[in-house]
TORTI-22449 format. One record per residue (C-alpha): x, y, z; residue in one letter. Coordinates in steps of 0.05 Angstrom, whole numbers, padded with zeros to 5 digits, always signed. Layout:
BEGIN
XYZa/...
// end
This chain:
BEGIN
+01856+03166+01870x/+01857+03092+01878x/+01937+03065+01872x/+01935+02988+01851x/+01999+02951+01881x/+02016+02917+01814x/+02082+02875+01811x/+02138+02913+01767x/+02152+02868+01710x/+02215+02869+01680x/+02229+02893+01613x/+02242+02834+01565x/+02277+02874+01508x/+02340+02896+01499x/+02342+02975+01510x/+02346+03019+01453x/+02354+02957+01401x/+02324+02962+01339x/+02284+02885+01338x/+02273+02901+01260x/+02350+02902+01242x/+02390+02851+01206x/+02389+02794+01256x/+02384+02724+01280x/+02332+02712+01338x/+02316+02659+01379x/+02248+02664+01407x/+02215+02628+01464x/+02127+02629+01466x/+02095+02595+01527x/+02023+02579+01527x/+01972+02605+01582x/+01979+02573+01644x/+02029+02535+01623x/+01971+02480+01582x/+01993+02426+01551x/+01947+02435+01483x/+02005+02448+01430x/+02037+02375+01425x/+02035+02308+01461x/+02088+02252+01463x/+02060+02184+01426x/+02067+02114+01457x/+02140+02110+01418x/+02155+02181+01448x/+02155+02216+01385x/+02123+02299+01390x/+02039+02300+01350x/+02017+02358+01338x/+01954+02376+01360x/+01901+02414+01327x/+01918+02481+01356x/+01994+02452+01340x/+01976+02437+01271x/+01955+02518+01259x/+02014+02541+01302x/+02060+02503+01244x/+02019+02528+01194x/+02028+02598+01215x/+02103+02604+01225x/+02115+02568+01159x/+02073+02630+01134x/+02117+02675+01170x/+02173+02665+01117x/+02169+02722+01077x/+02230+02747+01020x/+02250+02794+01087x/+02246+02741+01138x/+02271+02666+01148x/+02243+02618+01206x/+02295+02561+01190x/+02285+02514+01256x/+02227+02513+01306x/+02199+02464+01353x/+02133+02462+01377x/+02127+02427+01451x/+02065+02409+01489x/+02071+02483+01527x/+02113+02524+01496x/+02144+02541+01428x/+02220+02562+01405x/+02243+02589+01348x/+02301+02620+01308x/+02272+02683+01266x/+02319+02717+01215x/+02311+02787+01190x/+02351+02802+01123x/+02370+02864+01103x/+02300+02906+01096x/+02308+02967+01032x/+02265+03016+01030x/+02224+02988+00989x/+02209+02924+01027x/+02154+02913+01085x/+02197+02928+01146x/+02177+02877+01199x/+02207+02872+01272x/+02212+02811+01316x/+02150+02838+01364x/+02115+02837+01301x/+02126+02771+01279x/+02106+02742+01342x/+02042+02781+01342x/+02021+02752+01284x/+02030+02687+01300x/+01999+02696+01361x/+01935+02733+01326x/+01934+02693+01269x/+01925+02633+01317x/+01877+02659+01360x/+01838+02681+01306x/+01835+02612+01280x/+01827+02567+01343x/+01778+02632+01371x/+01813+02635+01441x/+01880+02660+01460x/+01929+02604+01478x/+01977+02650+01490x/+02019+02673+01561x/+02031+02753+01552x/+02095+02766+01524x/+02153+02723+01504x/+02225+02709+01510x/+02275+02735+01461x/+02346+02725+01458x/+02393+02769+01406x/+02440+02713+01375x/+02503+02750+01369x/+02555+02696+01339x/+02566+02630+01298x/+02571+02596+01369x/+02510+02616+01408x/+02473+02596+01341x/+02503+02524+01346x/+02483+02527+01411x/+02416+02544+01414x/+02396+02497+01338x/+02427+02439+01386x/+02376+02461+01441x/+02321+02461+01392x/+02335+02399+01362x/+02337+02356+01430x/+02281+02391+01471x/+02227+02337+01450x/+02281+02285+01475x/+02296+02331+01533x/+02227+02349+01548x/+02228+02316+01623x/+02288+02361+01639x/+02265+02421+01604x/+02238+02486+01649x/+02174+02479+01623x/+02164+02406+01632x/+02093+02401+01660x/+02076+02316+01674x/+02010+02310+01661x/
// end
């Protein structure tokens, strides 16, 4: 039997958490290779969308669903955040869980755009209090302005 040396990756969710609870979410999405194809700064430094931008807006906004609530997102030139809400899911309601969300999106897009822009995976943090919300909507808000200092920053 062959043995491949594959490196161990390290699980990105929260052990024995139930992602399709009554929660706030903040959610990071990287493209592949780290490409710069989802936005671009214009000459008076202001984030365009670009096409592949243009459906990955489209999509979250069709995320929203009586269940779930997207309220802030930001879509840079190599990666994407957002804050995903779950509400409180009865019985009778379509029970959706944060790996599901995110798969849409990134199905739905690929689907569109007919080639996966999409790293493997994705960053989640649980958002446990009024703080770390204010916290993280303040990061969302000034990563286009922060962009240079940001991990991901990429210059072209």
């Amino acid at each position: 039997m062959i043995m491949y040396n594959y490196p161990k990756r390290k699980p990105n969710r929260l052990k024995n958490f139930d992602y399709s609870q009554n929660g706030t979410y903040f959610i990071t999405i990287c493209a592949k290779n780290q490409a710069l194809i989802f936005s671009d700064f214009n000459d008076k430094g202001f984030l365009e969308l670009s096409d592949i931008g243009k459906c990955i807006e489209s999509t979250i906004i069709n995320q929203n669903k009586p269940n779930i609530n997207i309220p802030l997102y930001v879509i840079m030139p190599n990666h994407i955040h957002l804050i995903i809400h779950i509400k409180e899911q009865t019985v009778s309601s379509e029970k959706y869980s944060v790996h599901q969300i995110v798969s849409n999106i990134k199905s739905y897009v690929t689907k569109q755009i007919e080639f996966s822009p999409w790293q493997k995976s994705f960053y989640d943090h649980i958002i446990r209090s009024k703080t770390v919300y204010c916290k993280i909507v303040e990061y969302i808000k000034n990563n286009p302005k922060n962009w240079q200092d940001d991990c991901f920053y990429m210059p072209k």
